[in-house]
ZAKENU-651977 format. One record per residue (C-alpha): residue in one letter; residue number from 1; y, x, z. Coordinates in nm, 4 decimals. Each point is the difference from the previous one (the first is absolute). Example, Ala and Ser with C-alpha at 12.3 -4.5 7.8 and 13.67 -1.06 7.14 Angstrom:
BEGIN
   aa     i      north       east         up
    a     1    -0.4500     1.2300     0.7800
    s     2     0.3440     0.1370    -0.0660
***
This chain:
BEGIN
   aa     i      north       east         up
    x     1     0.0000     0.0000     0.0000
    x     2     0.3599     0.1261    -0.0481
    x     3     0.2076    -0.0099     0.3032
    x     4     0.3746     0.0339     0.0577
    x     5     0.2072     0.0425     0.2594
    x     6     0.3570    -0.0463    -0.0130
    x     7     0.2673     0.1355     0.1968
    x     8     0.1313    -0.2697     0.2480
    x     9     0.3296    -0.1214    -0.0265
    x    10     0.0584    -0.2183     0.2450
    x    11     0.3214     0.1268     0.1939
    x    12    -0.1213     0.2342     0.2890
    x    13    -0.3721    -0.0019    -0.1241
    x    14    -0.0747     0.3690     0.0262
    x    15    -0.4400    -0.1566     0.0333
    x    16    -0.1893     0.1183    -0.2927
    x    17    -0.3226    -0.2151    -0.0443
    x    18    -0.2358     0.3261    -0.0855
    x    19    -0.0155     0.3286     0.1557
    x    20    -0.1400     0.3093    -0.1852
    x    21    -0.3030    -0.0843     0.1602
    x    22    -0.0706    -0.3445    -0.1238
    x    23     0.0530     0.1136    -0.3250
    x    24    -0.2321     0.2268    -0.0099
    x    25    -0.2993    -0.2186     0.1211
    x    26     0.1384    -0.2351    -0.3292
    x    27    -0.0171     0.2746    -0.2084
    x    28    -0.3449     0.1263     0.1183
    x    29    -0.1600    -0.2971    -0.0587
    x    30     0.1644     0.0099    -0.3717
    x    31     0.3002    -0.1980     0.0433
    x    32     0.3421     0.0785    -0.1705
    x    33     0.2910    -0.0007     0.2132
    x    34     0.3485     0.0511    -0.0840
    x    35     0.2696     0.0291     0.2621
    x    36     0.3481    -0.0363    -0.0630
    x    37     0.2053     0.3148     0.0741
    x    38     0.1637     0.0434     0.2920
    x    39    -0.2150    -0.3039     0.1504
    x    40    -0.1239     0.1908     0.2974
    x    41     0.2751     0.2192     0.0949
    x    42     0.1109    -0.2226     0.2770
    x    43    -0.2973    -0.0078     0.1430
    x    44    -0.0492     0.3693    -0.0021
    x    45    -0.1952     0.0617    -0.3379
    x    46     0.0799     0.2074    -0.3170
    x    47    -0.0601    -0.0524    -0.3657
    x    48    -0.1652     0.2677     0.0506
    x    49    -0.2314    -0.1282     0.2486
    x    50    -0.0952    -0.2901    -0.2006
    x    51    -0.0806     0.2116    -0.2947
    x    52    -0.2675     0.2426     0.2220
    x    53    -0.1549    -0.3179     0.1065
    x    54    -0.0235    -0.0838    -0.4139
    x    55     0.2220    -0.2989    -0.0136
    x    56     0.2238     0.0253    -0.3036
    x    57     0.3964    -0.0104     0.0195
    x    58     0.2007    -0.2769    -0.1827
    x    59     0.3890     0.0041    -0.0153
    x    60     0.1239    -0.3737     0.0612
    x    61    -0.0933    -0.2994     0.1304
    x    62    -0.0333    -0.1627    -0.3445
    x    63    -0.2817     0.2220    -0.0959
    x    64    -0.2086    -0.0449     0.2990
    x    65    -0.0048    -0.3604    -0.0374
    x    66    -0.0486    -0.0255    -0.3978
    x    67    -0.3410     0.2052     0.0465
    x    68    -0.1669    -0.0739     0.3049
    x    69    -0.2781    -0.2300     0.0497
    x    70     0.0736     0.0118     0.3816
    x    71     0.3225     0.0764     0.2255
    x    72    -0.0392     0.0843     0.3300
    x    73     0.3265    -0.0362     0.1862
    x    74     0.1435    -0.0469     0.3718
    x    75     0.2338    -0.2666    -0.0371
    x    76     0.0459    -0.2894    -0.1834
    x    77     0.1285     0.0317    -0.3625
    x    78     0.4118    -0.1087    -0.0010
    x    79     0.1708    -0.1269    -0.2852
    x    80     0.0528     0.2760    -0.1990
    x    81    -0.3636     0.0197    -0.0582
    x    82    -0.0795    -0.3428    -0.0587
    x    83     0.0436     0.0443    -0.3788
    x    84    -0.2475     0.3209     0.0252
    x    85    -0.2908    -0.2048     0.0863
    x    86    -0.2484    -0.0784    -0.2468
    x    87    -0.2879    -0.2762    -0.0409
    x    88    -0.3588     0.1063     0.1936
    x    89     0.1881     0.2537     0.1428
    x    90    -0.1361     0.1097     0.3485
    x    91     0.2447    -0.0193     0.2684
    x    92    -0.1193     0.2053     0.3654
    x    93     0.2930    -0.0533     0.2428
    x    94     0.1619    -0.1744     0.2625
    x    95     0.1683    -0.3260    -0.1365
    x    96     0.0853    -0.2273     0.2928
    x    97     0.0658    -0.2413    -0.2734
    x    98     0.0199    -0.3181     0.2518
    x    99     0.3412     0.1701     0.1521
    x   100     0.1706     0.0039    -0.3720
    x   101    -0.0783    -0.2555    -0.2292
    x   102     0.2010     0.1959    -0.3585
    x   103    -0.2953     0.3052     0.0571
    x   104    -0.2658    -0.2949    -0.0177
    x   105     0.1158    -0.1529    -0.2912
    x   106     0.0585     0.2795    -0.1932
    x   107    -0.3439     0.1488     0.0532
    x   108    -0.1268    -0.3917    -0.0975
    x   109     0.1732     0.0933    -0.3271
    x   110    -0.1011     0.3507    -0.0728
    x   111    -0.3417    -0.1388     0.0023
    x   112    -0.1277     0.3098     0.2217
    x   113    -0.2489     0.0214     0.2563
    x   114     0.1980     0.0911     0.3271
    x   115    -0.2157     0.0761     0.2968
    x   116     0.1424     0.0079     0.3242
    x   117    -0.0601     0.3048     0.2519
    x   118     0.0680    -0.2654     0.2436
    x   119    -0.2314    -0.2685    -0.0288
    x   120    -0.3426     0.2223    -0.0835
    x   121    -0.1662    -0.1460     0.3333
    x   122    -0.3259     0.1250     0.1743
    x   123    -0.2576    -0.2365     0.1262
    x   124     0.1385     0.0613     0.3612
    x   125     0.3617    -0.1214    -0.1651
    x   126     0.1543     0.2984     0.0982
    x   127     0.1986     0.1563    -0.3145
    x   128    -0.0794     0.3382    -0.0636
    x   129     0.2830     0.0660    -0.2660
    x   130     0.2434    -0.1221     0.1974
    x   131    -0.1118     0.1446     0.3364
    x   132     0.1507     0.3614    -0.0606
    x   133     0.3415    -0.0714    -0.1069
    x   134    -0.0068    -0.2614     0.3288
    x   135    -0.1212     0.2867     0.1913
    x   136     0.3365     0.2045    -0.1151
    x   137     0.2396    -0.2853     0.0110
    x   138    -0.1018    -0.1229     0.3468
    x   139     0.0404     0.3237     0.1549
    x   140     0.3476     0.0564    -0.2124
    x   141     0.1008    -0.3465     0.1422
    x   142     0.0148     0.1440     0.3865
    x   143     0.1503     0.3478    -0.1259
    x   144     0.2862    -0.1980    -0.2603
    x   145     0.0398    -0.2557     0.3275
    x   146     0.0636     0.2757     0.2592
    x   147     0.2423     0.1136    -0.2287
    x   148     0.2150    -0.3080    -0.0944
    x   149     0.0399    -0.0487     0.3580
    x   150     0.1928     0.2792     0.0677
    x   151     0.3838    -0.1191     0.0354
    x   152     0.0899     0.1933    -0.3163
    x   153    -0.2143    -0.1779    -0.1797
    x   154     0.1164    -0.3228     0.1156
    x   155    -0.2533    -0.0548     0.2510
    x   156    -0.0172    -0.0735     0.4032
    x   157     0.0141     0.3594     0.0608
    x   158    -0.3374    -0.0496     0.2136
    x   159    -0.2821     0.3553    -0.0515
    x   160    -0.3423    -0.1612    -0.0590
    x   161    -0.1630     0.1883     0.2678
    x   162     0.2740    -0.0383     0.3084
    x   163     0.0448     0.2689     0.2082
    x   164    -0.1048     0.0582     0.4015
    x   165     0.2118    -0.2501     0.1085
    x   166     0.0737    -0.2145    -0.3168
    x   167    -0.2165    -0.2781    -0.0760
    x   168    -0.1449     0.0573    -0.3557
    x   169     0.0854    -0.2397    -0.2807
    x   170    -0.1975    -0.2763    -0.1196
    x   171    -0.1673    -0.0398    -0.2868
    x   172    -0.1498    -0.3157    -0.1693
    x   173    -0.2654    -0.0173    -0.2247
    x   174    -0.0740    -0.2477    -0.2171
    x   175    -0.3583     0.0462    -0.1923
    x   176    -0.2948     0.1434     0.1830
    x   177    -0.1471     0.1139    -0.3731
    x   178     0.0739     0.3514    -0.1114
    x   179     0.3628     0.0495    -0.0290
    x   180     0.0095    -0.1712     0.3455
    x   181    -0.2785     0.1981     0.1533
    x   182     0.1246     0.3262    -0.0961
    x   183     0.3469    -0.0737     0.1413
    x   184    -0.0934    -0.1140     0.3170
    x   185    -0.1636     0.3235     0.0057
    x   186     0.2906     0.2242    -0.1151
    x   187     0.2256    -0.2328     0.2236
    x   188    -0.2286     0.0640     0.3321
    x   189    -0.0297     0.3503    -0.0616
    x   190     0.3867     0.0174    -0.0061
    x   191     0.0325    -0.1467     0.3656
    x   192     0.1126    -0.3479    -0.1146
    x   193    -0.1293    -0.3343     0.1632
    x   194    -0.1786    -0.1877    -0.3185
    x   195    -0.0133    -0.3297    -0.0358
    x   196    -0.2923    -0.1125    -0.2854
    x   197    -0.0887    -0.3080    -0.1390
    x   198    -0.2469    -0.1534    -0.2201
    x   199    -0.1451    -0.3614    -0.0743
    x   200    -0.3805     0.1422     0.0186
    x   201    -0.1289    -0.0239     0.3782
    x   202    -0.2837     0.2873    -0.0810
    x   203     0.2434     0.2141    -0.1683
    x   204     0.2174     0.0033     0.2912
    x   205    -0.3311     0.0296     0.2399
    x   206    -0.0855     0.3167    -0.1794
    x   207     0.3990     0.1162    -0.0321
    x   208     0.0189    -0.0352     0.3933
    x   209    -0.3524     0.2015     0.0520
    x   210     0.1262     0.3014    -0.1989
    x   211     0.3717     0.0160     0.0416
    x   212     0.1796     0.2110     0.2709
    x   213     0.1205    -0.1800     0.3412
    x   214     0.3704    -0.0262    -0.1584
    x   215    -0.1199    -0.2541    -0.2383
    x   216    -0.0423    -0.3188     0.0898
    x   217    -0.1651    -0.3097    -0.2496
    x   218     0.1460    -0.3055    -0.0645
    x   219    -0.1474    -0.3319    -0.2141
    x   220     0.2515    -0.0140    -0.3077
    x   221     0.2228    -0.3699     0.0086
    x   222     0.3471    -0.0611    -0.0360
    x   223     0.0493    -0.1018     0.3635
    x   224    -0.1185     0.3614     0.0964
    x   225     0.1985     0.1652    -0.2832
    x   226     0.3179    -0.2329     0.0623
    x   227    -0.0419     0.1443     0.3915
    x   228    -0.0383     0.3900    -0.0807
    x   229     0.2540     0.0666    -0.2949
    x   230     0.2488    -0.0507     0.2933
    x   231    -0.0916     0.2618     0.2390
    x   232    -0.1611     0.2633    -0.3008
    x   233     0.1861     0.2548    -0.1565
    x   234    -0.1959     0.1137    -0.2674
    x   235    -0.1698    -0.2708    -0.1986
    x   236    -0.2853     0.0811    -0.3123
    x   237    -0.1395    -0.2848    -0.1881
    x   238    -0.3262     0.1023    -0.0693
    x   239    -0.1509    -0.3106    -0.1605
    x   240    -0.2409    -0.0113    -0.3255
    x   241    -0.1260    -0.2841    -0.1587
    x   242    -0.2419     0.1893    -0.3603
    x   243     0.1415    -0.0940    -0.2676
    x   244     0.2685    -0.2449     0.1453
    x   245     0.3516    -0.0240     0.0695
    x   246     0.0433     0.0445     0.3943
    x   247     0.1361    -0.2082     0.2624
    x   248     0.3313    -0.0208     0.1601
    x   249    -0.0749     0.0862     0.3360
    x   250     0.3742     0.0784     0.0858
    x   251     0.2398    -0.2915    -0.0480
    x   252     0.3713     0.0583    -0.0654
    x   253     0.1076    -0.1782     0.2947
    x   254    -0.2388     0.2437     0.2400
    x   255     0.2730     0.2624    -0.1485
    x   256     0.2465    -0.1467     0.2572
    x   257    -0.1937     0.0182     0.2650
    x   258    -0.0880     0.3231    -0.0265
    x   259     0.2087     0.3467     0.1404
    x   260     0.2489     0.1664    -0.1929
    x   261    -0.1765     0.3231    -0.1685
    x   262    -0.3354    -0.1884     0.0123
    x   263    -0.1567     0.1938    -0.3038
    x   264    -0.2368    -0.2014    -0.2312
    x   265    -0.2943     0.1863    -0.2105
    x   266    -0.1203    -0.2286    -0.2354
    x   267    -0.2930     0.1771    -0.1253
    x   268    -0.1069    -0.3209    -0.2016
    x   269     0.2839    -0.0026    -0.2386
    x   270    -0.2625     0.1039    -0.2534
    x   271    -0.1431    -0.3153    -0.0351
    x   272     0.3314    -0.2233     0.1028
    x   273     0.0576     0.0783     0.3526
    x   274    -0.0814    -0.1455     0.2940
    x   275     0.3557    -0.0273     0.1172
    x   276     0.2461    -0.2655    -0.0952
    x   277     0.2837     0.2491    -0.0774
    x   278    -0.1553     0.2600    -0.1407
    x   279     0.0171     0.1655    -0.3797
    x   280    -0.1493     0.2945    -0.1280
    x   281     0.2578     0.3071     0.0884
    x   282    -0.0893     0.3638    -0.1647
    x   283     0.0074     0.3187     0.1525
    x   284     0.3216     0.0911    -0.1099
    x   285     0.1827    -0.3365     0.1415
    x   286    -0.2702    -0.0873     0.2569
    x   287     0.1441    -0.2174     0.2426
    x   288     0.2344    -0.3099     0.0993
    x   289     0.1728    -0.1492     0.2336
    x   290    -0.0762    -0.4164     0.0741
    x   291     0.1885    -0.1445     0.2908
    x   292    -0.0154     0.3572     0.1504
    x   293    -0.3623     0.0571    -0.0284
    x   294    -0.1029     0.2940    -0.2435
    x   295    -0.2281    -0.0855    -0.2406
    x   296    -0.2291     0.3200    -0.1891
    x   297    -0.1889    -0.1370    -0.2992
    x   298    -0.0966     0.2559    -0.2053
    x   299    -0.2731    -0.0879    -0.2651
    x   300    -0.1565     0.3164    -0.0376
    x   301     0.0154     0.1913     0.3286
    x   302    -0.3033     0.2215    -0.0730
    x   303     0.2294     0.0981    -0.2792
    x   304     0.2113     0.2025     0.2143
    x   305    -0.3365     0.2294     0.1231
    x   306    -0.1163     0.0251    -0.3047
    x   307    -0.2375     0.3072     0.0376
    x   308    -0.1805    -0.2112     0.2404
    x   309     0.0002    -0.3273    -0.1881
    x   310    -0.1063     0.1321    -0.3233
    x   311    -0.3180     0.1924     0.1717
    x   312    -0.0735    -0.2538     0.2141
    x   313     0.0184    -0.2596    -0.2762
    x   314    -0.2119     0.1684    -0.2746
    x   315    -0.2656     0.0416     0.2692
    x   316    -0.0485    -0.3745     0.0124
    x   317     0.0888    -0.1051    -0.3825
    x   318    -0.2465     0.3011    -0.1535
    x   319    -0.3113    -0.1539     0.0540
    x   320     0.1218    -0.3204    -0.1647
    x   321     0.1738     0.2206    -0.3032
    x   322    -0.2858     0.1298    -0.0756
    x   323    -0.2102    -0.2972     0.0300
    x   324     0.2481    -0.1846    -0.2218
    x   325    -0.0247     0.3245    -0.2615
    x   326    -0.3633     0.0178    -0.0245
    x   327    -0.0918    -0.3420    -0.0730
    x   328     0.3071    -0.1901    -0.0938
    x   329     0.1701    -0.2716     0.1974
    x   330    -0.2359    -0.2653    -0.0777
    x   331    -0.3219     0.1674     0.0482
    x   332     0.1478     0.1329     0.3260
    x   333     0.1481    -0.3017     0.1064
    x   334    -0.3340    -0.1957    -0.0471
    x   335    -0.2204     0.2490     0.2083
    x   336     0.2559     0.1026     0.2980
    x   337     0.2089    -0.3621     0.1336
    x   338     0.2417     0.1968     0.2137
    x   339     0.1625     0.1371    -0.4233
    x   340    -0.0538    -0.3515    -0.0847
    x   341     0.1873    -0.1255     0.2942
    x   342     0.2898     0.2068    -0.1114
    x   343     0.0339    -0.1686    -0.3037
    x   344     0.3477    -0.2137    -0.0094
    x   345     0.0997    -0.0562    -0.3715
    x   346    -0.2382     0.0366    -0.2896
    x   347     0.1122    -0.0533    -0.3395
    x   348     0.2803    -0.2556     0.0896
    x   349    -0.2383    -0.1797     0.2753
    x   350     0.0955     0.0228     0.3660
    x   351    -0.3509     0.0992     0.1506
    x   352     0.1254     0.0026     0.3360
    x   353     0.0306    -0.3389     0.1831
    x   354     0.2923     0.1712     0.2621
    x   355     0.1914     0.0673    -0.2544
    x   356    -0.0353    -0.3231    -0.2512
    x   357     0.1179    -0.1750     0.3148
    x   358     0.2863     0.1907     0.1077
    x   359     0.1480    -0.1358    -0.3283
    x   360    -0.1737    -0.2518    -0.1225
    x   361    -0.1881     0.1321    -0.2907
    x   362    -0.3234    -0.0858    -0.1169
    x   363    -0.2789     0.1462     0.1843
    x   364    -0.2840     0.0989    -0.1881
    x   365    -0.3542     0.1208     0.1550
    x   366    -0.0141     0.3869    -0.0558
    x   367    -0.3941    -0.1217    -0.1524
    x   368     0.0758    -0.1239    -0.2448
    x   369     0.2211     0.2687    -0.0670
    x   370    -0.2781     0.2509     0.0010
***
């Protein structure tokens, strides 16, 4: 199969979706793969590099999508690539498509097939394309919170961990899944008194069994979260529904109610939010200011580590790749249903019943598909 990877070009993306050493296992196994210059230099990788692991080295972005079979990137395609995109093309990538409905319909019109890093599910549900870059941005969430609440940054001026004699400050969880996990983790390790909630009674039965004294478990309902916002000074929404736009968990009138500096980390923003007021921010222009409560909503926070996020991510998605490579996308999809589940749009069908009902589009059985 021929494989291309193009350089990302998202604003502050510095991910690459192949290191040196993925491409090598795709070449060993007879695959061509062409790499757009420059694509990996963010992320710590040469030309050079790619080219002793036998990819091949392509110029622009036009020429990695007119020849390959297969892209591999990190994020979803943006507008300027829309018109790149050709029929039966293979797509391998995070889309998020139920957060913005202009991606989905112009990948329903390109007549690709888009599968979503996302939703490939194992039989446990847990979501092992996903998991890595929610390892990454739930640990940035406490490290990009302690920040924003220094009073330069706008926040309550309040260190995470307290000192002997200062209380520490309080941190509220919202999600006991990955992201949620690992920042009640990073947040206890700081000092800080953790507040985490989650709607599943055994997840938070095994959260309270593992996690240090400093955090304590909560059941997840809007009395609770309506009762902690106001006495929390760091709050991280958490929350993933596969494949689905998420929640509002937040409500614009809990703003009010809430101290001046409060900082928000809406880790969800990539599929919607899970905050009333929140709207994806970028590294460059990362927060704002509602009612006096700072708001960080960064879409791609693993972007800004991306050493770590590119390694960590080709790791999980290189078993798939090469799945995909040596078979095809049907064959593979057939005889592994975690691929299959990551099917959203093929050939102008919405496959994925999450996103046919975040905007009412016809949902067609991924079947009949295959």
């Amino acid at each position: 199969m021929i494989i291309g990877v193009p350089k990302e070009i998202k604003p502050s993306e510095n991910r690459v979706a192949l290191t040196p050493a993925g491409a090598l296992e795709l070449c060993k196994r007879s695959h061509t793969v062409y790499v757009q210059s420059t694509a990996g230099i963010g992320s710590g990788f040469s030309d050079q590099d790619y080219q002793k692991a036998g990819a091949k080295i392509l110029n622009t972005i036009e020429e990695i999508y007119s020849i390959a079979e297969m892209i591999i990137k990190v994020k979803e395609p943006i507008a300027s690539e829309y018109g790149l995109i050709k029929p039966d093309q293979l797509l391998f990538t995070y889309f998020h498509f139920a957060s913005y409905e202009p991606l989905t319909q112009a990948m329903i019109k390109s007549g690709a097939v888009c599968l979503a890093y996302e939703t490939v599910e194992l039989p446990d549900r847990s979501l092992p394309l996903l998991i890595p870059m929610s390892e990454v941005a739930g640990r940035m969430a406490v490290q990009e919170g302690a920040k924003y609440l220094e009073k330069p940054q706008k926040g309550k001026g309040i260190l995470l961990g307290g000192v002997p004699g200062v209380p520490p400050a309080k941190v509220l969880v919202l999600g006991g899944g990955i992201v949620g996990t690992q920042s009640a983790k990073m947040a206890a390790g700081l000092g800080a008194q953790v507040s985490l909630l989650d709607i599943s009674l055994n997840r938070l039965r095994y959260l309270a069994d593992v996690m240090p004294a400093n955090v304590t478990t909560m059941f997840s309902n809007e009395y609770n979260i309506r009762e902690l916002v106001k006495s929390h000074d760091l709050i991280i929404g958490a929350v993933l529904i596969p494949g689905a736009k998420a929640p509002s968990l937040v409500t614009r009138d809990m703003l009010k109610t809430m101290h001046q500096g409060t900082v928000l980390v809406d880790v969800a923003i990539d599929q919607g939010g899970c905050i009333e007021t929140s709207k994806p921010t970028t590294h460059e222009d990362p927060i704002y200011i509602i009612d006096g409560v700072v708001h960080y909503c960064v879409a791609n926070m693993p972007g800004a580590v991306p050493y770590t996020s590119t390694v960590a991510l080709t790791n999980a998605t290189l078993p798939y790749a090469i799945q995909l490579a040596d078979k095809g996308w049907k064959k593979a999809c057939k005889e592994n249903k975690s691929l299959m589940l990551g099917l959203n749009v093929v050939n102008g069908k919405v496959v994925y019943e999450g996103v046919a009902n975040a905007f009412n589009l016809n949902y067609n059985k991924v079947e009949e598909v295959l």
